[in-house]
C-alpha positions as CSV (number, residue, x, y, z in Angstrom):
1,X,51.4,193.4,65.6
2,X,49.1,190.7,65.4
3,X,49.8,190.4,61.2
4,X,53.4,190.5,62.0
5,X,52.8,187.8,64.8
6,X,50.5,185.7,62.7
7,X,53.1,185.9,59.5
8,X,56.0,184.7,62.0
9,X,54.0,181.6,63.8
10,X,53.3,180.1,59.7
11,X,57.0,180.6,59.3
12,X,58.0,178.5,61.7
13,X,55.2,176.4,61.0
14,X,56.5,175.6,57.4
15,X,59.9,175.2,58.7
16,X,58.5,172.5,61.0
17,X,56.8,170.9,58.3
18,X,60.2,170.9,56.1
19,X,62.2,169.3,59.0
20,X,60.0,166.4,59.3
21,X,60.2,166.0,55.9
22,X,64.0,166.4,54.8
23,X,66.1,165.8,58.1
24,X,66.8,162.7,59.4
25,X,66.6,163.2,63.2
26,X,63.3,165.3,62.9
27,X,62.0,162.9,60.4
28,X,62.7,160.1,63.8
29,X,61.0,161.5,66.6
30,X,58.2,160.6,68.3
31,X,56.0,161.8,71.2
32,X,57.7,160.0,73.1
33,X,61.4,160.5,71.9
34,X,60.5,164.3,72.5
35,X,59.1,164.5,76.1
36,X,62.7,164.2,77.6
37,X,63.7,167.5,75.7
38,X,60.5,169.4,76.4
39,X,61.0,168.9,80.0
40,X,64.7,169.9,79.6
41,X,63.6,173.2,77.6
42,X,60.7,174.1,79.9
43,X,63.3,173.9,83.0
44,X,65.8,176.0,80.7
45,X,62.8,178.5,80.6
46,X,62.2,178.4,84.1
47,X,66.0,178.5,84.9
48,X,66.3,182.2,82.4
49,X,63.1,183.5,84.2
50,X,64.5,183.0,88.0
51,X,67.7,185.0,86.5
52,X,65.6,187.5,84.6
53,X,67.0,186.6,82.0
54,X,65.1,188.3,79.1
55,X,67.3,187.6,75.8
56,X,67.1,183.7,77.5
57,X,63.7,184.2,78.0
58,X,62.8,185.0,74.2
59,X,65.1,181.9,73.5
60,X,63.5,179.3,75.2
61,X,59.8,180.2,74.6
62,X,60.8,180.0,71.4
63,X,62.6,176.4,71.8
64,X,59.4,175.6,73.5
65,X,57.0,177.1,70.9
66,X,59.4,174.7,68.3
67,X,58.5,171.7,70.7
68,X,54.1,172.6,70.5
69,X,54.4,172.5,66.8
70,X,56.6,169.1,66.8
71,X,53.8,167.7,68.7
72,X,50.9,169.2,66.9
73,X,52.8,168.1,63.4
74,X,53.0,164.5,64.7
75,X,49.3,164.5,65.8
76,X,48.3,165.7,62.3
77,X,50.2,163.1,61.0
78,X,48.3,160.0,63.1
79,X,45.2,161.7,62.6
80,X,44.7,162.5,66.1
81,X,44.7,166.3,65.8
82,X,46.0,169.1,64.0
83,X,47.4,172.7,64.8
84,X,44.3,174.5,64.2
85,X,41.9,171.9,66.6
86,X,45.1,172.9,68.9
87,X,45.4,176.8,68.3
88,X,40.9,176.6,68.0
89,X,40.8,174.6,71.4
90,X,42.9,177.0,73.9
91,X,41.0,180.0,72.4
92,X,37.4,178.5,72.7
93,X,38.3,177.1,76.8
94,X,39.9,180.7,77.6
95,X,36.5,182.4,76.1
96,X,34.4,179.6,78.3
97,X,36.9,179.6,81.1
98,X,36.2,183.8,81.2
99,X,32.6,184.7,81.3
100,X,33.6,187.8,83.4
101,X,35.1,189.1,79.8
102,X,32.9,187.3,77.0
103,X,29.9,187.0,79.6
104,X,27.7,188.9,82.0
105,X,29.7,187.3,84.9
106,X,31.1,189.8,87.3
107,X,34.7,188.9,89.0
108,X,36.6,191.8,90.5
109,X,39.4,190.8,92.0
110,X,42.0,187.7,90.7
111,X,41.2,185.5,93.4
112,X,37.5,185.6,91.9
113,X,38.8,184.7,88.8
114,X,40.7,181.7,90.0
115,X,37.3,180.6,92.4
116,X,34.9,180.8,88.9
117,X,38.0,178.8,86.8
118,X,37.8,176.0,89.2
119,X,34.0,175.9,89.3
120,X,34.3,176.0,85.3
121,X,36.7,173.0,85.2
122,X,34.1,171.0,87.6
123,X,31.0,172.0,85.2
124,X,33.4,170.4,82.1
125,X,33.6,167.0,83.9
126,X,36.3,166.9,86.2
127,X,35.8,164.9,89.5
128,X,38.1,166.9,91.7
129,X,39.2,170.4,92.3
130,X,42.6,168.9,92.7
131,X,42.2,166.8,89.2
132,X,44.0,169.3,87.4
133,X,47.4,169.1,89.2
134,X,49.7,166.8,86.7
135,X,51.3,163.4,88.6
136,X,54.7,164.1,87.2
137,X,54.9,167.7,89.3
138,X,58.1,167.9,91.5
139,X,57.0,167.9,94.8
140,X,57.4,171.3,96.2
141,X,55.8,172.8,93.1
142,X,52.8,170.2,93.8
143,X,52.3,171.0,97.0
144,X,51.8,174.5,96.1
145,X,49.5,174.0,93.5
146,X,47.1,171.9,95.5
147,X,47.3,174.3,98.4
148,X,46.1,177.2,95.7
149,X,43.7,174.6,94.2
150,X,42.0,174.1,97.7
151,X,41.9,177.3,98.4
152,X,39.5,178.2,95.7
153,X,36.9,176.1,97.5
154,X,37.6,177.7,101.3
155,X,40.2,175.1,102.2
156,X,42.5,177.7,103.7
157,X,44.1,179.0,107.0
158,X,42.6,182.4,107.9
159,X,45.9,183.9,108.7
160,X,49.7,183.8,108.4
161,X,49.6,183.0,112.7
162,X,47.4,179.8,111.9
163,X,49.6,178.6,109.5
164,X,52.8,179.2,111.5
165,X,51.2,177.0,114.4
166,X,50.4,174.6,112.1
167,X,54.2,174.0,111.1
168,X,55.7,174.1,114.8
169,X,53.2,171.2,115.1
170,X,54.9,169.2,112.1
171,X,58.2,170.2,114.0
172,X,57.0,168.8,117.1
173,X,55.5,165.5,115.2
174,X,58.6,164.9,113.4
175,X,60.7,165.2,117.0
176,X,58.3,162.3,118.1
177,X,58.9,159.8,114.9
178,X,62.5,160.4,115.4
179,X,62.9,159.7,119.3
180,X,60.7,156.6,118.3
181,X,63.1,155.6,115.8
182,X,60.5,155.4,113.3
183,X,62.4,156.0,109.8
184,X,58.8,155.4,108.1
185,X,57.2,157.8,110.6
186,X,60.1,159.9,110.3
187,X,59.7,160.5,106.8
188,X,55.8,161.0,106.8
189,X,56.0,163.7,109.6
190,X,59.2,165.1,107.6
191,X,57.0,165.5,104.3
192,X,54.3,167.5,106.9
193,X,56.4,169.8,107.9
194,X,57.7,170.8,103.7
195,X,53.6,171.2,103.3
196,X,53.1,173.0,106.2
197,X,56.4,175.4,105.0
198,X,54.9,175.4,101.5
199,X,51.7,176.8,103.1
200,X,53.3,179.1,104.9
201,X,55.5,180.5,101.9
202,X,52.4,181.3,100.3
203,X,51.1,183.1,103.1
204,X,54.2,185.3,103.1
205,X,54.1,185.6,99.1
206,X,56.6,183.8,98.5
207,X,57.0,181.2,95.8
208,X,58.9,178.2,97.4
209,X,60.2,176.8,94.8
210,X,62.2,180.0,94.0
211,X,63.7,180.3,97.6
212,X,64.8,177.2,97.5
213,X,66.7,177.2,94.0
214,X,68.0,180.8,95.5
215,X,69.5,178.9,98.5
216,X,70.8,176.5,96.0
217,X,72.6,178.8,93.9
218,X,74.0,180.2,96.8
219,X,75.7,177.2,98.4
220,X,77.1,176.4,95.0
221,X,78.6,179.9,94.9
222,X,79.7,179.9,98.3
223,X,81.4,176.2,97.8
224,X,83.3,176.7,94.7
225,X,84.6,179.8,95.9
226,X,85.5,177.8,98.8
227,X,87.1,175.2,96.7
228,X,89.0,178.0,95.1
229,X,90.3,179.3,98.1
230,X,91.6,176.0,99.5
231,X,93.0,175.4,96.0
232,X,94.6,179.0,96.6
233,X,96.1,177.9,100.2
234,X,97.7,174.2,98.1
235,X,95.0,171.9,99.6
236,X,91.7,170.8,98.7
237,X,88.8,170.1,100.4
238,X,89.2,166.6,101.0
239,X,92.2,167.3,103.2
240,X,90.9,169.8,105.3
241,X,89.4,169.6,108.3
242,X,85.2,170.5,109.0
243,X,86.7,172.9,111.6
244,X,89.0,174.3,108.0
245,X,86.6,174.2,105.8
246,X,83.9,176.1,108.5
247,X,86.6,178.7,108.1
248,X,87.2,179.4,104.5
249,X,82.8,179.2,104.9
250,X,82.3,182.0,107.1
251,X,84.9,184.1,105.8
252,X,83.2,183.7,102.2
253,X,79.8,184.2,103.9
254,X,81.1,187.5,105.3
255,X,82.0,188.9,102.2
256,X,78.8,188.0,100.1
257,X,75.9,187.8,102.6
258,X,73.2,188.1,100.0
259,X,73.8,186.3,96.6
């Protein structure tokens, strides 16, 4: 498996190399001119995996496996880097990043395993537990990664109760800002409470970011089918009334309740 693997990865390797070489567009990009499309194909990835979609899947890793040899090709060619130091790199941090499997370091359970890798990454130089949490995150997905990275130090809610108190706090702070007619304050307290519901998510197991793209794949159901019935009835939404439209809503709601 691994020959057949190994014999697949040069492959596209030498493709890559052929591309920069004889075609015009590939010949043009840059590092730059390429992060755009990465971040497109890693949110096609994600969009495949929260639909299980395993043909898609194999498509875009393999998009994004394209876009890691585009990047390592245009390294080699600066003389910054090449796909070996790449390829030799991520093998020799996993091995140090692992001592429970190349070491005499014991680590039973996952959580241990996540508590050693941050005390790993703080041996290698970085400054904070939370220093390896990229700037360009989305939000929600941020949040949930410091909360996990503080964690790994004992900077964590004891139970699911202590967390749930935390965010009718937030509810009750954001009521405040918005008697006072604070829309600064509003907004601050407003951020709390999606951290506080981040936390909580995790204490339920749940991955936030995934509810919420659920609930947003549901409304767009539930509206165009709504569009489609008014369309149906000779209207559209725009000339119905909220009291209409709540109509056409609940009866759509009733008929799919989970989507």
């Amino acid at each position: 498996m691994h020959e057949e693997a190994a014999a697949a990865f040069q492959r596209l390797a030498i493709i890559m190399d052929e591309l920069r070489e004889k075609c015009p567009w590939d010949r043009k990009q840059t590092i730059a001119s390429l992060r755009q499309l990465t971040i497109e194909e890693l949110y096609e990835l994600t969009d495949a995996i929260s639909e299980e979609d395993w043909p898609g899947i194999k498509e875009e890793l393999g998009d994004l496996m394209l876009h890691i040899l585009f990047y390592s090709k245009i390294g080699s060619e600066k003389n910054q880097f090449t796909l070996p130091e790449v390829l030799n790199g991520i093998a020799e941090k996993l091995i140090s990043r692992h001592p429970h499997v190349y070491g005499d370091v014991k680590a039973e359970t996952d959580e241990a395993v996540k508590q050693n890798w941050e005390k790993l990454k703080l041996k290698e130089g970085k400054k904070s537990i939370l220093s390896g949490v990229p700037a360009s995150l989305p939000s929600m997905i941020k949040a949930m990664r410091l909360q996990e990275k503080a964690k790994q130090v004992g900077f964590e809610w004891d139970n699911k109760e202590q967390v749930w108190e935390k965010v009718k706090e937030e509810m009750e702070e954001l009521k405040e800002a918005m008697n006072a007619h604070d829309s600064n304050h509003t907004e601050e307290e407003f951020g709390d409470l999606i951290f506080s519901l981040v936390n909580y998510a995790r204490f339920l197991q749940i991955d936030a970011e995934n509810a919420l793209e659920r609930t947003n794949k549901k409304f767009i159901s539930r509206f165009t089918k709504m569009e489609e019935m008014a369309t149906a009835q000779g209207k559209g939404l725009a000339d119905m009334t909220l009291s209409e439209m709540d109509e056409l809503w609940n009866s759509i709601k009733k008929q799919t309740p989970r989507i």
